[in-house]
C-alpha positions as CSV (number, residue, x, y, z in Angstrom):
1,X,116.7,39.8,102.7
2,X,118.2,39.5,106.1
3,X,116.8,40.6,109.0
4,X,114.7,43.1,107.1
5,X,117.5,44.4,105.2
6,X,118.5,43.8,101.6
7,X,121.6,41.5,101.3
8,X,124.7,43.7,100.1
9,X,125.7,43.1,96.4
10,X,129.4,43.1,95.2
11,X,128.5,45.9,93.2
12,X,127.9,47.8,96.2
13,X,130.5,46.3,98.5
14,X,133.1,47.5,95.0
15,X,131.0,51.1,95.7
16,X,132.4,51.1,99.3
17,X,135.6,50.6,99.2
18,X,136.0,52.4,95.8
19,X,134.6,55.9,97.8
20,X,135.9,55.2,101.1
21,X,135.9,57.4,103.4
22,X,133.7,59.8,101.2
23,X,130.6,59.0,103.1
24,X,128.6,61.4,101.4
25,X,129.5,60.2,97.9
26,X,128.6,56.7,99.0
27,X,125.5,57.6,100.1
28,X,124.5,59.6,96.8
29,X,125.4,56.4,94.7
30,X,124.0,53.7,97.2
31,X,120.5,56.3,98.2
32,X,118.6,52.9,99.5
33,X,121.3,52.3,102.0
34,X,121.6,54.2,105.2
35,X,124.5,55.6,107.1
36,X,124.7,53.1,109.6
37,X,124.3,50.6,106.9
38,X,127.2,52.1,105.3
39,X,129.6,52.4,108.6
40,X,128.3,49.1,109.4
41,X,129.4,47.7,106.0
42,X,132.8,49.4,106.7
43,X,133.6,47.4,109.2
44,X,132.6,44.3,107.8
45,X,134.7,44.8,104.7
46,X,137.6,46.0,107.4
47,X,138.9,48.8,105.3
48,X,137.8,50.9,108.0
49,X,140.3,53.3,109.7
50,X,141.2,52.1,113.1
51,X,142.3,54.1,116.1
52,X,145.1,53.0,117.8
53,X,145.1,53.0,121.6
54,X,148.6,53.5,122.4
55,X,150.3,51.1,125.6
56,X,152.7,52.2,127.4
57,X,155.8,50.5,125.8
58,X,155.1,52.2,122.7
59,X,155.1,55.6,124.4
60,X,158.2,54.4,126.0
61,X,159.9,53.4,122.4
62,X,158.5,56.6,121.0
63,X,160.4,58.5,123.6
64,X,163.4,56.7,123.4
65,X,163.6,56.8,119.3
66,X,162.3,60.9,119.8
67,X,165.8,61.3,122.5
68,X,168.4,59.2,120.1
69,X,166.9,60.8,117.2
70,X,165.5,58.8,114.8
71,X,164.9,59.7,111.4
72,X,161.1,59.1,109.8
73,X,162.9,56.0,108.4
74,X,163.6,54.5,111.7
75,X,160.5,55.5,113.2
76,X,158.5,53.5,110.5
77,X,160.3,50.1,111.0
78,X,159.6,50.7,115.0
79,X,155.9,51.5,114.3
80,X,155.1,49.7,111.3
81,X,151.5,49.6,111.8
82,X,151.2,53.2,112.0
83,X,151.0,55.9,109.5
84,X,153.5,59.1,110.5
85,X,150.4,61.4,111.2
86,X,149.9,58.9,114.0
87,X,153.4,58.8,115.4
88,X,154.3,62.1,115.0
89,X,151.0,63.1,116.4
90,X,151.2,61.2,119.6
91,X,155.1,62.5,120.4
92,X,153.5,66.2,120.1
93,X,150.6,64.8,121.9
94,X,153.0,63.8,124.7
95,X,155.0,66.8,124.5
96,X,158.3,65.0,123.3
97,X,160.4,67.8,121.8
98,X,160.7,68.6,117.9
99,X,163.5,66.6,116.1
100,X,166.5,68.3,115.1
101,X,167.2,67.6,111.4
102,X,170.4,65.9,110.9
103,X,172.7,68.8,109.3
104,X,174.3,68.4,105.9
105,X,178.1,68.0,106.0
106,X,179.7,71.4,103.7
107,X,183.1,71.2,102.7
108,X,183.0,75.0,103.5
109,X,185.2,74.5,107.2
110,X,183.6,77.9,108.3
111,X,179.9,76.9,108.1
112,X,180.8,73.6,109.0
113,X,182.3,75.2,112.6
114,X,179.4,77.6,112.8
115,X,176.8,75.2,112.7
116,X,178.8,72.6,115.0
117,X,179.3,75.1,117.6
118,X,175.7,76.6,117.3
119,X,174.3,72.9,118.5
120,X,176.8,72.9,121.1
121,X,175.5,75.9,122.4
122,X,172.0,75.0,121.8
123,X,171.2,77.4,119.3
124,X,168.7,75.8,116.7
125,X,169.6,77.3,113.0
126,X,166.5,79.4,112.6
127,X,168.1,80.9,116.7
128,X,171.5,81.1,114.7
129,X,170.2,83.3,111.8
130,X,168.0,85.7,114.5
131,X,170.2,86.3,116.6
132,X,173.0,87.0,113.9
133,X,171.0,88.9,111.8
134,X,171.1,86.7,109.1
135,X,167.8,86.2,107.4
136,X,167.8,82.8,106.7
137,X,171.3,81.8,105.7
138,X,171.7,79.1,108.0
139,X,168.4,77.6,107.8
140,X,168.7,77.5,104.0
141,X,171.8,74.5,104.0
142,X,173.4,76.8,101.1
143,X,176.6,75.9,100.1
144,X,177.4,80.0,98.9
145,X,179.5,81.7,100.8
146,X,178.8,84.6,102.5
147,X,181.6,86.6,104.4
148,X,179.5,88.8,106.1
149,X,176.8,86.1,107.8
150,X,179.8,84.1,108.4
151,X,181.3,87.0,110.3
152,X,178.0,88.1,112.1
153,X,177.8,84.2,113.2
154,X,181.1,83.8,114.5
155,X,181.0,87.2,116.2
156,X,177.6,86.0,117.6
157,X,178.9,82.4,119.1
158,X,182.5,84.0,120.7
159,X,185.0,82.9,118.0
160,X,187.1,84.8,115.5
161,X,187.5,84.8,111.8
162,X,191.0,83.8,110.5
163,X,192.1,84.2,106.6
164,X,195.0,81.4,105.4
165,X,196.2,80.7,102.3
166,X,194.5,77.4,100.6
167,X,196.6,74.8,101.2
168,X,198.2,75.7,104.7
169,X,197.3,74.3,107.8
């Protein structure tokens, strides 16, 4: 005993970190230790969840990473400590914008022009397939054709459809 307390076991300490963060199951298998004890031994063991207190040059590289557009990828090897709930959280948090997913190159010219020109003129896809009437053609990354979303699109971002023969330029 130490300090009035009975000294933690390996049996128990295997308990706790076994059930962590499951609290309540800990405490139904370990009944002669309290919840403090438990928290307490937590710590100890460090397998507690930390909160991370975020300085300003990490808002600062989460802002610049959020503006060039870094994938998930990229924003783990800046923030390698830190889980993508907790980055992703904190750039909503601070009200960074929502990342634009990097589009999928078609070999479909059309869609390829449609989707171009739709980021030039800040339409996002799901704005695109709204305002065209679309359903969710755009948003889908399909590689089917479809003449008459391809129309509506073009008709919808100021351009004009133009039939050649394969092979022409």
């Amino acid at each position: 005993m130490t300090n009035g307390c009975a000294a933690w076991q390996g049996i128990e300490d295997f308990a706790v970190i076994l059930l962590y963060p499951n609290y309540e199951a800990i405490r139904q298998l370990l009944p002669w230790r309290s919840y403090s004890a438990i928290r307490h031994r937590v710590r100890r063991l460090d397998i507690a969840r930390r909160r991370h207190i975020w300085t300003a040059p990490e808002i600062s590289r989460l802002t610049a990473a959020f503006r060039d557009g870094a994938s998930n990828d990229e924003l783990t090897r800046l923030f390698p400590d830190l889980r993508p709930g907790q980055y992703l959280g904190k750039a909503q948090h601070i009200g960074l914008p929502k990342r634009r997913p990097k589009l999928i190159a078609f070999d479909c010219l059309a869609l390829r022009d449609i989707r171009s020109r739709a980021a030039e003129v800040g339409f996002s896809l799901r704005d695109l397939d709204r305002k065209a009437g679309t359903g969710q053609y755009f948003q889908r990354s399909t590689r089917r054709i479809c003449l008459r979303s391809i129309v509506r699109a073009v008709a919808l971002l100021g351009g004009e459809v133009a039939l050649r023969q394969p092979g022409s330029k």
